[in-house]
FITOR-759609 format. One line per 2 residues: for each residue x, y, z of N, C-alpha, C, CB. Coordinates in steps of 0.02 Angstrom, whole numbers. Atoms other than C-alpha are relative to their C-alpha. Glycine has a CB too. Layout:
<dolos>
X Y Z X Y Z X Y Z X Y Z | ...
</dolos>
This chain:
<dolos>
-34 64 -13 409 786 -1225 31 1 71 56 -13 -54 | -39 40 -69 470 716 -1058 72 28 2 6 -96 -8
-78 2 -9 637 776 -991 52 -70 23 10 52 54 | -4 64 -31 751 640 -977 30 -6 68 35 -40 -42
16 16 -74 780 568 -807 88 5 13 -49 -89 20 | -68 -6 -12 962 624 -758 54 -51 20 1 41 40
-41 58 -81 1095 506 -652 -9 23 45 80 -15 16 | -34 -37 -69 1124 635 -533 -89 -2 33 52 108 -17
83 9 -3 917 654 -518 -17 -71 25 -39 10 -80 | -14 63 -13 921 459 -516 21 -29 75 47 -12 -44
-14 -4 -70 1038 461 -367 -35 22 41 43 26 12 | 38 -41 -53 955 570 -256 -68 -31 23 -15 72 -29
63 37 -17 802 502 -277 -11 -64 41 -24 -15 -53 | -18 72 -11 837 335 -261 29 -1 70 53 -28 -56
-8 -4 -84 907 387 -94 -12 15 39 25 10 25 | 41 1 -61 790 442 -26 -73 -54 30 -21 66 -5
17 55 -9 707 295 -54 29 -41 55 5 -22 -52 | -36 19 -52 820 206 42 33 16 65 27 -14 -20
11 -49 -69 836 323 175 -85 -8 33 15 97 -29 | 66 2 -43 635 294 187 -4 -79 21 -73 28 -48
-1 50 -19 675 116 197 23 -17 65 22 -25 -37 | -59 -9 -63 815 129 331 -58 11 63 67 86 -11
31 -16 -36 677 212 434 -51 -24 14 -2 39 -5 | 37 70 -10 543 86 399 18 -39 60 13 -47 -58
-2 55 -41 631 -47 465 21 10 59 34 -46 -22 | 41 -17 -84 666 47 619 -44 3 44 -6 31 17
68 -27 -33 510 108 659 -31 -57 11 -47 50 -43 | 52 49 -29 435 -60 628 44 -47 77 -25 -63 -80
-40 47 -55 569 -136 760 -17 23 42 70 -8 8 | 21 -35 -70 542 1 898 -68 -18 1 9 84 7
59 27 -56 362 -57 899 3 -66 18 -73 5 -26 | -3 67 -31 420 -247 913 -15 -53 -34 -35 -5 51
4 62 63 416 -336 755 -68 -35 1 61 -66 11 | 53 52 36 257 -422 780 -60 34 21 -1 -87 27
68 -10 -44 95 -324 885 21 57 18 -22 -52 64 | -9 -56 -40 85 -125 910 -52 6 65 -7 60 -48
31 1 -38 2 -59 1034 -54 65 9 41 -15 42 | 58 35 -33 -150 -29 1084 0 -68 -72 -89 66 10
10 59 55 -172 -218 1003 -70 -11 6 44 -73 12 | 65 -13 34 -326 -188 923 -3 -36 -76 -12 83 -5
-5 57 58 -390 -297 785 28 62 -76 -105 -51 -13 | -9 -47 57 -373 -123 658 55 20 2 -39 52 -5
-70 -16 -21 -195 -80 736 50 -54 -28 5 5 81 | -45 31 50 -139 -225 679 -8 -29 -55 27 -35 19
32 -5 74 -214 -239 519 52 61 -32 -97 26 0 | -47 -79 7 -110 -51 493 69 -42 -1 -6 74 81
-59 15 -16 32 -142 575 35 -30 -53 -1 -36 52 | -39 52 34 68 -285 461 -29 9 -76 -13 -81 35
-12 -31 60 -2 -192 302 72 40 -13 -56 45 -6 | -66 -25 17 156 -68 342 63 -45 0 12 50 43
-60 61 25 270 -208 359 -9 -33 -59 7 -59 47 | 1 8 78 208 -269 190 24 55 -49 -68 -11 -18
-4 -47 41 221 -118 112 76 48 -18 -52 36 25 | -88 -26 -36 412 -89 198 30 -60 -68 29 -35 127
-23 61 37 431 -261 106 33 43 -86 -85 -66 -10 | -4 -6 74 391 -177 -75 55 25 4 -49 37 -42
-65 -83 -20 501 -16 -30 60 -43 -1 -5 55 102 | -89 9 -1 659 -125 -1 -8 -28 -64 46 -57 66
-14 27 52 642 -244 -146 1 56 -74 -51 -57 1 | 14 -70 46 590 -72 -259 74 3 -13 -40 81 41
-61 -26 -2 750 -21 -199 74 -35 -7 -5 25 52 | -57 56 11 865 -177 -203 11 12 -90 -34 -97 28
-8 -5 99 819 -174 -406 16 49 -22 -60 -7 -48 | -18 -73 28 835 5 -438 87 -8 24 -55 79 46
-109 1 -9 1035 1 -348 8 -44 -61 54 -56 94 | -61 54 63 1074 -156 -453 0 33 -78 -38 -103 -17
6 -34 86 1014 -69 -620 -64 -41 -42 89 -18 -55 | 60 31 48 860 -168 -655 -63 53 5 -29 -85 30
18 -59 -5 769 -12 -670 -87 -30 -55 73 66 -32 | 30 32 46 634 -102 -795 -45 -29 60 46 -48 -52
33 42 -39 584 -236 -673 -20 15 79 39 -53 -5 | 17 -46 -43 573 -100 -536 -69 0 3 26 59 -15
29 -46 8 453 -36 -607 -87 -40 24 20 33 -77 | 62 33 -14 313 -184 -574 -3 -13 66 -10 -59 -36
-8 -8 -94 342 -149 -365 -29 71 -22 99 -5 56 | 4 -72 -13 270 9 -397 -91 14 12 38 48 -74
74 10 -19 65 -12 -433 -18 -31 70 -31 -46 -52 | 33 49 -92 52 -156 -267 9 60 44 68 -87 48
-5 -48 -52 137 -14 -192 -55 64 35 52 29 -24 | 71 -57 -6 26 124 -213 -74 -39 34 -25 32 -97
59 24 -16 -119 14 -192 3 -43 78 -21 -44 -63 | 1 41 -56 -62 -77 -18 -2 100 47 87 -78 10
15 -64 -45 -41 134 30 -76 18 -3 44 68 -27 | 71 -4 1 -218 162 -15 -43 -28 39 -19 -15 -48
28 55 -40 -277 9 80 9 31 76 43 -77 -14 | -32 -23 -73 -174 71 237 -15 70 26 79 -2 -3
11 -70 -8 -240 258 228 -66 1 17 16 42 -58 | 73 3 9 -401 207 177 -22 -12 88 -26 -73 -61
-3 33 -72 -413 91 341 6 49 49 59 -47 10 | 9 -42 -47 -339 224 461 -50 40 3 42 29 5
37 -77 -7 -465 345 440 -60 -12 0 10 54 -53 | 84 33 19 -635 229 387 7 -47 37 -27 -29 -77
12 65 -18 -661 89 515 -56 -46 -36 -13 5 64 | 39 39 37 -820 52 389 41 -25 -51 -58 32 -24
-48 2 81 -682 58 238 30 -93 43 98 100 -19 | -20 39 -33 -593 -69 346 -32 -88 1 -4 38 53
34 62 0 -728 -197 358 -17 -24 -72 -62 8 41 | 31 47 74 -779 -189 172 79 -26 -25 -51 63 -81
-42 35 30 -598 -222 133 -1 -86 1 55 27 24 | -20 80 -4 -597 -381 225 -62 -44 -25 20 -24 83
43 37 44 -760 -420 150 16 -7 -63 -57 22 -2 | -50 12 67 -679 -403 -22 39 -76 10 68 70 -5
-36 60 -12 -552 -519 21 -28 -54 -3 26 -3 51 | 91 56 -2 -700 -644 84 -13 -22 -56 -81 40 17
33 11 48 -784 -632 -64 51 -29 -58 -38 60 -14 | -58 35 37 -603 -667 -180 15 -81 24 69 46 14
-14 66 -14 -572 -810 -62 -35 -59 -11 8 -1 50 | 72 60 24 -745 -898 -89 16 -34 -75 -93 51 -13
-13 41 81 -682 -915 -296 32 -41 25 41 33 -69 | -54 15 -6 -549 -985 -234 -3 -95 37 34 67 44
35 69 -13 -617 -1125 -118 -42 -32 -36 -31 0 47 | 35 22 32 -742 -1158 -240 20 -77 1 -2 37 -56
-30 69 -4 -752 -1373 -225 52 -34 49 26 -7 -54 | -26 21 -45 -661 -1373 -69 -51 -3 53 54 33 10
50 -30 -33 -794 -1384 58 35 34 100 -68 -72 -5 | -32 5 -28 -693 -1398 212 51 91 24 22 -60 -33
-17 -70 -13 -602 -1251 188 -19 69 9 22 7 -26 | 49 -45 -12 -748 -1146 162 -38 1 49 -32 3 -39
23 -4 -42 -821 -1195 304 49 41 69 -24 -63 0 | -37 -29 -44 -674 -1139 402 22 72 -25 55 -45 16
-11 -69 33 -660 -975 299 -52 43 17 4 -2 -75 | 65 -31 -19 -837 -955 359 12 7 86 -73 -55 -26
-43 -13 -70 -782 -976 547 43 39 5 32 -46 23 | -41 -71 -8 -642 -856 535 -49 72 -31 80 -9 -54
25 -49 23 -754 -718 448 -67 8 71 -22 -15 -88 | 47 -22 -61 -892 -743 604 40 26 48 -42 -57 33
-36 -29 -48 -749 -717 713 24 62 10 39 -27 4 | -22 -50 16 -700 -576 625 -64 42 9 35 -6 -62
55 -30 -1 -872 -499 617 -7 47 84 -56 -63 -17 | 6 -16 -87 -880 -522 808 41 53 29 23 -63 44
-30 -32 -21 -738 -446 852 1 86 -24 48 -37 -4 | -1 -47 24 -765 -302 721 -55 45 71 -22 -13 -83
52 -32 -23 -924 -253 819 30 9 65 -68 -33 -6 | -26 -27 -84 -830 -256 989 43 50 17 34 -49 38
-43 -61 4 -700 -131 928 -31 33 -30 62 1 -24 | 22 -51 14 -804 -41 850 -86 5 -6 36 14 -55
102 6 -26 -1001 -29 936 -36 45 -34 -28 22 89 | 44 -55 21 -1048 127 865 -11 4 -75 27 64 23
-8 12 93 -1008 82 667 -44 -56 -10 87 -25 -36 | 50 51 38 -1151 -6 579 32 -63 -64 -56 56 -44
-12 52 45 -1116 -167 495 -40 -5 -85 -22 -60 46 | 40 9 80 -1156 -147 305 -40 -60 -13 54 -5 -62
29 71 36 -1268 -271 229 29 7 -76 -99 -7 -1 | -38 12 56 -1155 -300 82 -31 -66 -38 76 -9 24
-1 49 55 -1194 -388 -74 56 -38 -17 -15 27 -53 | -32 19 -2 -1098 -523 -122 21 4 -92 -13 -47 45
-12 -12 69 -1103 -495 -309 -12 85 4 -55 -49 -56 | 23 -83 38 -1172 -299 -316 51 54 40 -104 30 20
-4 -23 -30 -1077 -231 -180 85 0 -2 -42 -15 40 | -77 20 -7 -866 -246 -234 10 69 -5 44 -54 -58
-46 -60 -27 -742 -136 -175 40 41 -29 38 -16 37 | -51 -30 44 -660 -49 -303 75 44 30 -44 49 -41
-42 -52 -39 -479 30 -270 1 66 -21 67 -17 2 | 8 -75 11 -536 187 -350 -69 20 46 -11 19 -91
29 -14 -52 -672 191 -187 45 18 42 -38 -45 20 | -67 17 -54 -522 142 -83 38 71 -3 61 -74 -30
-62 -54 19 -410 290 -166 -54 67 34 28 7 -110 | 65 -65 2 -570 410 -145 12 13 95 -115 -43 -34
-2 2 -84 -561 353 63 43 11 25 -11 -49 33 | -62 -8 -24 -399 360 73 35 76 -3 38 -49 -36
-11 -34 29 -412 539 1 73 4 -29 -23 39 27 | -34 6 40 -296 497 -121 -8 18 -70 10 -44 8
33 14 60 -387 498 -266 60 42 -65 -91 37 8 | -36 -30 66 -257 613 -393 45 -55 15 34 88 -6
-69 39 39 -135 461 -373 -37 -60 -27 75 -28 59 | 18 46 23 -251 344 -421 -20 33 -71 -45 -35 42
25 -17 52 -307 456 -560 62 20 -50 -51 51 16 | -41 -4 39 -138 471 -622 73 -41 13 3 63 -6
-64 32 -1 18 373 -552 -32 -102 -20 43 22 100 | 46 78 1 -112 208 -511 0 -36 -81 -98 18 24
34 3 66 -181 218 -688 70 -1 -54 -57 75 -11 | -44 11 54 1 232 -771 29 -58 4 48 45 -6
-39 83 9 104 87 -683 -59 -39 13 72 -26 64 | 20 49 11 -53 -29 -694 5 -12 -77 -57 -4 29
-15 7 97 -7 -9 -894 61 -78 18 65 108 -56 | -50 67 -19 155 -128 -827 -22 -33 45 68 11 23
27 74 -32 69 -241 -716 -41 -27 -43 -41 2 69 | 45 40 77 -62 -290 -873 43 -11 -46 -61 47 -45
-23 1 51 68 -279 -995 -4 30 -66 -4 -38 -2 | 30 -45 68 -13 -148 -1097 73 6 -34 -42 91 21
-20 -3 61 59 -132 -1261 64 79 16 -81 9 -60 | -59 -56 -35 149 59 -1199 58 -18 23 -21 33 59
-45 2 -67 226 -13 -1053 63 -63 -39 -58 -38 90 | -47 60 24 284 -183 -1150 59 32 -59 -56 -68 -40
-24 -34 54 365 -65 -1288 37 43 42 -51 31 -52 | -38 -62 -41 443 48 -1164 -20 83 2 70 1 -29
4 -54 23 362 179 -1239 -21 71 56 -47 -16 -53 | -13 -59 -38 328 278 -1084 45 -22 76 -80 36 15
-53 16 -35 474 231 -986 38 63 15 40 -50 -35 | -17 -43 27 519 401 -1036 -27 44 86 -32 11 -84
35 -36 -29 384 478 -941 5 -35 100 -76 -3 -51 | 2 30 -81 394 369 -785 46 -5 48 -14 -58 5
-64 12 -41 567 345 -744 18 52 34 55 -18 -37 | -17 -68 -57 580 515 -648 -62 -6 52 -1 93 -43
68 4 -49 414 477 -557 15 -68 48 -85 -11 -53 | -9 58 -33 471 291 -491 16 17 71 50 -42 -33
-36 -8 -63 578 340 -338 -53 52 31 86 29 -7 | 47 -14 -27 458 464 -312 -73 -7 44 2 11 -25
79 33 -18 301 380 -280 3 -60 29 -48 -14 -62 | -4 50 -52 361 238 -194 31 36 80 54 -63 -34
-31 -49 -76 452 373 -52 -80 45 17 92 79 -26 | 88 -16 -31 250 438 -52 -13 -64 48 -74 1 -77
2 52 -23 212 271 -21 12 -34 67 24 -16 -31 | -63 12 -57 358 237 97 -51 46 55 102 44 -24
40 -63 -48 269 403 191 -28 -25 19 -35 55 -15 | 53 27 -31 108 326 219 7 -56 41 -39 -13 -41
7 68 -52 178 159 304 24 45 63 60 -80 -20 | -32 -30 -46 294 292 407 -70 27 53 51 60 -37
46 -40 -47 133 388 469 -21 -33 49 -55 25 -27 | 65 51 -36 40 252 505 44 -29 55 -40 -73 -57
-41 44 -69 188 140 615 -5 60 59 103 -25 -20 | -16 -52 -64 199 311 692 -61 30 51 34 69 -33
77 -14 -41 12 346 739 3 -67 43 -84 3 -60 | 14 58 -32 35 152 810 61 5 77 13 -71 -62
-17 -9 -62 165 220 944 92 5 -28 -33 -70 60 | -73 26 47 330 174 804 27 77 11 -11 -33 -106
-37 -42 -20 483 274 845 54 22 -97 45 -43 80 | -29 -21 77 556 381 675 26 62 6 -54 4 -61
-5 -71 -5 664 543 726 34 32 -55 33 18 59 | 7 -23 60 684 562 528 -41 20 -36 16 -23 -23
68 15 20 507 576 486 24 52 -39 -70 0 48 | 22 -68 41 522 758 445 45 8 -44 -7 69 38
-62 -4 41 696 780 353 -47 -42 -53 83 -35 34 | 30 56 78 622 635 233 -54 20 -23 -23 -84 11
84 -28 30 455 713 209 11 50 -44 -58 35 60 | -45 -73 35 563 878 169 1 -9 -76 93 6 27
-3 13 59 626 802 30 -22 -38 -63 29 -5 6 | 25 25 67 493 740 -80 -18 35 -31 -42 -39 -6
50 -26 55 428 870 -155 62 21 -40 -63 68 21 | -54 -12 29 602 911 -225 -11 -46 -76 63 -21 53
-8 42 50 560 772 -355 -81 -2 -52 24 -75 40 | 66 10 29 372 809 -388 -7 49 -62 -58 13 56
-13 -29 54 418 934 -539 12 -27 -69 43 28 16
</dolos>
């Protein structure tokens, strides 16, 4: 059985959450709130994924202080999965392109009976194409299917070499984003509530790396890195 999840354990954690937040929203300021640099179409793709992902991290953390420790807990899957996206990306400029073909392909349901908009959804995606190939000449443009060819985020987790959190943190809090029957019962609330603060200060990590590979200023990086594994037991 699960040990249960202390206060004092609770605290700590939880603050270093907010210690990885604190340093977020630095880091994303010293590069300038809107465009790092080199401004490259994939730099800031990185850029304004980690400012999304800074987003989850505070609100994570706003709910956990107040005591909504429950409703925490559904900031925690986007999380993981916007780090996956952002890891994936740095490291695959092909990963990169099928994401935004994903997207593409979601947006098309979506216009479905608008025509107008799809035509201009189709204009931004040539533009995007274009520019892909100018930042990056030497990477081959997939011929992607539009039905056979979707992106799974357990590819994504695989690119991102991530893959053990998708095979075990991913796979628990998407139980509370579906509403599985477990999660709606509380029944492993048990098991998770010492892992929450944890895995969003992973998380937190990956936007840190990345603002910081983009030029972002963080002279906490390491102290905060120090202390995650303190909680991975």
């Amino acid at each position: 059985m699960p040990q249960p999840h202390s206060a004092s354990a609770e605290e700590e954690s939880l603050k270093l959450v907010e210690d990885f937040n604190d340093e977020l929203r630095h880091a994303i300021h010293s590069v300038g709130d809107k465009n790092p640099t080199p401004d490259t179409m994939l730099s800031r793709y990185r850029f304004w994924s980690a400012k999304h992902l800074q987003r989850a991290v505070d609100g994570f953390a706003f709910l956990r202080r107040s005591g909504r420790v429950d409703g925490s807990k559904f900031l925690v899957r986007p999380a993981i999965e916007m780090a996956f996206r952002l890891q994936a990306a740095r490291q695959d400029p092909d990963l990169f392109y099928r994401i935004a073909h994903e997207e593409r392909r979601q947006d098309k349901h979506l216009m479905q009976g608008q025509p107008k908009l799809q035509a201009q959804s189709d204009e931004n995606w040539e533009r995007f194409k274009n520019a892909f190939v100018t930042e990056f000449p030497t990477v081959p443009i997939p011929d992607l299917c539009e039905r056979c060819d979707r992106l799974t985020i357990e590819r994504v987790a695989q690119k991102a070499r991530m893959k053990p959190y998708y095979d075990s943190h991913y796979r628990i809090y998407s139980r509370y984003t579906h509403g599985a029957l477990q999660a709606s019962t509380g029944n492993i609330d048990k098991a998770t509530d010492r892992a929450d603060n944890q895995i969003i200060a992973v998380c937190a990590l990956v936007a840190l790396d990345n603002l910081i590979s983009l030029g972002a200023k963080s002279p906490n990086h390491d102290s905060l890195e120090a202390r995650i594994p303190r909680f991975s037991e």
